[in-house]
C-alpha positions in Angstrom: 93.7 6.3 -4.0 93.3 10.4 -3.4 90.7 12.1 -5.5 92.9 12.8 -8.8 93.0 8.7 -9.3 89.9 8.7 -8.6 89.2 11.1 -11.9 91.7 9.1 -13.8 90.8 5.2 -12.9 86.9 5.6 -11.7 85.4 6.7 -15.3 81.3 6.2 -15.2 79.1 5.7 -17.8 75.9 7.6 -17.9 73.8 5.3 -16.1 75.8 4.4 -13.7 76.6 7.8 -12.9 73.2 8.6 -13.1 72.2 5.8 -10.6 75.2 6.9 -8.1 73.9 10.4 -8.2 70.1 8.9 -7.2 71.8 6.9 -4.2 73.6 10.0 -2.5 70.6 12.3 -3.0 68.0 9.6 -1.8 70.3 8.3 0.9 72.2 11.6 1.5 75.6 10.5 1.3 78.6 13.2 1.7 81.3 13.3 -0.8 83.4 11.0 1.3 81.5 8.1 0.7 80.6 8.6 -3.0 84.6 8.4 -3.0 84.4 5.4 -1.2 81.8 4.3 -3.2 84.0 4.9 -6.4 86.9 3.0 -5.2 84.6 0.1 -4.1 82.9 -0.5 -7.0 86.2 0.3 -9.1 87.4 -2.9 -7.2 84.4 -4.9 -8.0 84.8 -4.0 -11.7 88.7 -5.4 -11.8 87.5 -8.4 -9.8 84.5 -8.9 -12.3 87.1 -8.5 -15.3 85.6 -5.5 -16.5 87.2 -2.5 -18.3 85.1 0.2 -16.8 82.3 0.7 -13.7 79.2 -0.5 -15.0 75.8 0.3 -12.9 76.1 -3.1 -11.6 79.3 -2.7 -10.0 77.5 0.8 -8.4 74.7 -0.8 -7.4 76.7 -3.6 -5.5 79.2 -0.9 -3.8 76.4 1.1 -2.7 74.5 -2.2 -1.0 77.7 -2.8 0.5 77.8 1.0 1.5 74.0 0.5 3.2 74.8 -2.4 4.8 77.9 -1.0 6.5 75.7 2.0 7.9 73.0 -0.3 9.1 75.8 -2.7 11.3 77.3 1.0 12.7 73.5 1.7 13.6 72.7 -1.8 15.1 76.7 -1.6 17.2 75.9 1.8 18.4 72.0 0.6 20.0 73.6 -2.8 21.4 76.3 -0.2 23.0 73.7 1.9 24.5 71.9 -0.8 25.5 75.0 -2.7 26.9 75.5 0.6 28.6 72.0 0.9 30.3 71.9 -2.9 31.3 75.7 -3.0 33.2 74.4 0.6 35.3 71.4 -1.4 35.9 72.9 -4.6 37.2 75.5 -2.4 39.6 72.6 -0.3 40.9 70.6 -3.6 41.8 73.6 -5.0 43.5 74.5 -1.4 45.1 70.9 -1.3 46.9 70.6 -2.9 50.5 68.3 -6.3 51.2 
């Protein structure tokens, strides 16, 4: 779905644009993932039966959104620390008795 669908099929209501506005200032999201965030909740709505986004359907997408940043977050220390252990373990077995 490219931006101009998103106009068309992603219509908000005032509080739930006005609760989508508070997440990306407060969290500081780019306009990439309100998009995301749009087409998210847009699926929550249909699968809810709903007409139109309601703040509900925002406030679940953007959980959803938070949760997704917090696994890349967790990935990316468990990498580095994955990283730091493995040079570790070769420079133990590297070193003479």
């Amino acid at each position: 779905m490219g931006s101009r669908e998103i106009r068309k099929y992603c219509d908000l209501g005032t509080e739930a644009e006005h609760l989508l506005e508070r997440a990306i200032a407060k969290q500081g999201l780019s306009a990439r993932a309100h998009g995301r965030i749009l087409k998210v909740a847009r699926t929550i709505a249909e699968l809810a039966g709903a007409e139109s986004i309601e703040s509900g359907h925002i406030a679940e997408a953007i959980q959803y959104r938070t949760l997704d940043r917090m696994l890349m977050l967790v990935k990316s220390w468990w990498l580095q620390v994955d990283r730091f252990n493995c040079f570790r373990i070769k420079r133990m077995r590297m070193t003479p008795p």
